[in-house]
N, C-alpha and C positions, 0 to 999 in steps of 0.2 A: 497905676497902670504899669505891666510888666512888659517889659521889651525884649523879645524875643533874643536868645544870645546866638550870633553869629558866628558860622564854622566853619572852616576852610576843610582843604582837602587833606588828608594827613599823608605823612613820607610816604607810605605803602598805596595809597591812589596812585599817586604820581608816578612811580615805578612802574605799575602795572599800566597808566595810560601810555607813558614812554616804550615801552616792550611794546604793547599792541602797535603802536605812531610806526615804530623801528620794522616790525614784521611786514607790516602793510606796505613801507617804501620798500624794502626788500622787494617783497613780492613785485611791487610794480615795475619796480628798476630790469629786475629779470625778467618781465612779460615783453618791457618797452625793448631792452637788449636783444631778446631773442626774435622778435619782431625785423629788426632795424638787419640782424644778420639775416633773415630771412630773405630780407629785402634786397639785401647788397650781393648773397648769392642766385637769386633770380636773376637781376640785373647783370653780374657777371656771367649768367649763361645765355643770358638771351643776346648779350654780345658778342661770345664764344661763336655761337649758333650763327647770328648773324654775319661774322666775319668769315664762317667758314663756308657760306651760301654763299658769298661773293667771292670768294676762290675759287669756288667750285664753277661759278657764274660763268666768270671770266676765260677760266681755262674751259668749257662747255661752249661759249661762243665761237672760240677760234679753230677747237676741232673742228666744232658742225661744218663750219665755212674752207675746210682744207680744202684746196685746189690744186692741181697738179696740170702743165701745159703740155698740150699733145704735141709742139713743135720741139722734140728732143734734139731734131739733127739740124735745126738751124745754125749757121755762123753767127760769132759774138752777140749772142744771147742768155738771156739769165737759164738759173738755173733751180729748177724746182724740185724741191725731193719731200718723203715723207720718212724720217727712219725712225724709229722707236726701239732703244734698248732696254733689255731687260737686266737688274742690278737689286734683284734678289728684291728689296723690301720696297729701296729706291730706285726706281724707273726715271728713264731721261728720255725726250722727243723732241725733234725738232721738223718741222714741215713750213710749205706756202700756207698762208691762206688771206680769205678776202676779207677778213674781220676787221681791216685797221679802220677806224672813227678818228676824223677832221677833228682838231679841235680848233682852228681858229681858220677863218675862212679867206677864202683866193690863195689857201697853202699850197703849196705845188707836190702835191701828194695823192694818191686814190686811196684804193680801199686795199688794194695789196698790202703784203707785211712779209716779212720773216720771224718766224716763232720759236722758241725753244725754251721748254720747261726742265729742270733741274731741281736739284736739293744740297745744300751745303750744312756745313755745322750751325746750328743755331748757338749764337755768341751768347743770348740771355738765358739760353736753358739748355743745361749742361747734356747731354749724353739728347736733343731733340735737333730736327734738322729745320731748315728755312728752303718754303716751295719758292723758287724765284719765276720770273718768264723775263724772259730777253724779248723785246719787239725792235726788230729795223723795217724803219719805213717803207722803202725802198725794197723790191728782190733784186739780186745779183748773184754772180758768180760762185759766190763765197755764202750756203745757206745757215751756215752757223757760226757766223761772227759779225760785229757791228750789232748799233742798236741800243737803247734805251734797256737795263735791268729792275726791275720792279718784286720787293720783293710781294710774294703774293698770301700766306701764313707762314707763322712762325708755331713753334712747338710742335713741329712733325715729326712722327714714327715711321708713316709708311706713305709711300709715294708710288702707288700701285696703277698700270696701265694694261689693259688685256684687251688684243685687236681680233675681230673678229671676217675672214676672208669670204668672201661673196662668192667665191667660185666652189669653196668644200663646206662651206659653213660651220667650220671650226674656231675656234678662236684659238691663238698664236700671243706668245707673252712677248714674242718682236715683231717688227715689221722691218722690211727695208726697201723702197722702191728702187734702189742702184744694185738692186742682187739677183740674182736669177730665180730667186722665187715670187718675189711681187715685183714684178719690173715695170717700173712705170703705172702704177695701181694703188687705191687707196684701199684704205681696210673700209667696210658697210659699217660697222660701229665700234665703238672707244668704251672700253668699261672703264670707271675711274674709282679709284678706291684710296681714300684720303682718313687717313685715321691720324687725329690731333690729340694732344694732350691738357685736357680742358680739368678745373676744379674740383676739386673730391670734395662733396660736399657733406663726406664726414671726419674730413682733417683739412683747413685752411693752409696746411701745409703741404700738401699733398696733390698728385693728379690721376686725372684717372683715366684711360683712351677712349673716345667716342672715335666709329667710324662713319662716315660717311661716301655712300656707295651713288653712285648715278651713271647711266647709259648712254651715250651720247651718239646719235646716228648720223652718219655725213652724208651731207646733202649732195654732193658733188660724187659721190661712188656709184658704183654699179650696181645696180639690185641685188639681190641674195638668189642664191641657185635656190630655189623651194625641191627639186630634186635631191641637194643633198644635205638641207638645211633639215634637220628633224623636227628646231624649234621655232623656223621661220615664221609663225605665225606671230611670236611675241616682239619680233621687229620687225617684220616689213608683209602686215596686213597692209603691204604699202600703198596700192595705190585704189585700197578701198578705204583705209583711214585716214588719209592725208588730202583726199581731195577737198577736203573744206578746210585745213590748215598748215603749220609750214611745213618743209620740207624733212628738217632734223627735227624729230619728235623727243621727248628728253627724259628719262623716267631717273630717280634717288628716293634716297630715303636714310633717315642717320639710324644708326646700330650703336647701343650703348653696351 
């Protein structure tokens, strides 16, 4: 009886199953890699996105709520203003309003505030600015100083504000209620224009500007002249669109 002789694989198998073994991890190593960066730049824009919605948020609730008191010539009483300067890229404002939120309760505080949004140099990224907002509790005398500073994004280019007057229906890159042109008067809506510097997602090194644009209507202003408003209809179908909801209607949208 013969017994069949037993053979192994010889050097040249084995070379070729190792090459195929080698190509195949490759392959997956780069599919699972590129995957995992997929992942980690969705996630970095969906946080981008996100953070820059709640800047947007924030400074959107407190315009809407601007308020301004008609008792100007009272003795020792606060003082409410609206003024919005223009600074080319970066815009500054400061105003009343009624936006402030209790946070802990029997605080001897309302819903008044004093506001004022700014830009400084951003310390983490070189040549971008940081949107801040100042809140003092409290109104007084003094409408731009005191107060809690919060920054609100970092990595900003452009800190853009455009006021829009009720009586020509113009819009005006300032405002100032202490001037003889809006004396004691709020702007009908706020254009905000917020352009961040978020990840190039074809160099991890790199950034790239998304803008992010939104309208903001104040609820506490005067209606829009529709006599000299030509585009009145796109903010103040007011008191046919609004009767079944709030008062500051809010339109954005981001621009890459």
């Amino acid at each position: 009886m013969h017994v069949a002789a037993r053979r192994g694989f010889t050097l040249l198998e084995v070379i070729v199953a190792l090459g195929v073994l080698a190509v195949i991890g490759v392959m997956s190593f780069t599919a699972m890699s590129n995957s995992l960066q997929a992942r980690e730049f969705l996630e970095e824009d969906q946080r981008f996105a996100r953070n820059a919605e709640t800047a947007l948020n924030r400074v959107s609730r407190q315009l809407e709520l601007a308020w301004l008191t008609e008792h100007t010539t009272a003795v020792n009483t606060f003082q409410t203003v609206f003024v919005g300067k223009d600074g080319d890229d970066l815009d500054e404002v400061w105003f009343a309003s009624l936006g402030h939120q209790r946070r802990y309760r029997e605080s001897r505080e309302g819903d008044q505030t004093e506001i004022t949004l700014w830009t400084e140099e951003d310390p983490e990224n070189e040549g971008d600015y940081v949107l801040l907002m100042r809140e003092a509790q409290r109104i007084d005398e003094k409408p731009d100083e005191d107060g809690v500073i919060t920054p609100l994004a970092h990595g900003v280019r452009r800190f853009e504000l455009r006021y829009l007057d009720p009586s020509t229906g113009e819009w005006t890159d300032d405002w100032d209620t202490t001037g003889a042109d809006q004396p004691n008067r709020l702007p009908r809506a706020v254009t905000i224009t917020l352009v961040l510097s978020a990840p190039d997602p074809d160099d991890p090194e790199a950034t790239v500007p998304v803008s992010f644009v939104r309208t903001v209507r104040l609820a506490f202003a005067k209606t829009l002249n529709r006599e000299a408003a030509a585009w009145s209809n796109a903010i103040d179908a007011e008191d046919s669109s609004s009767s079944g909801g709030a008062a500051g209607g809010l339109t954005g949208g981001r621009n890459q």
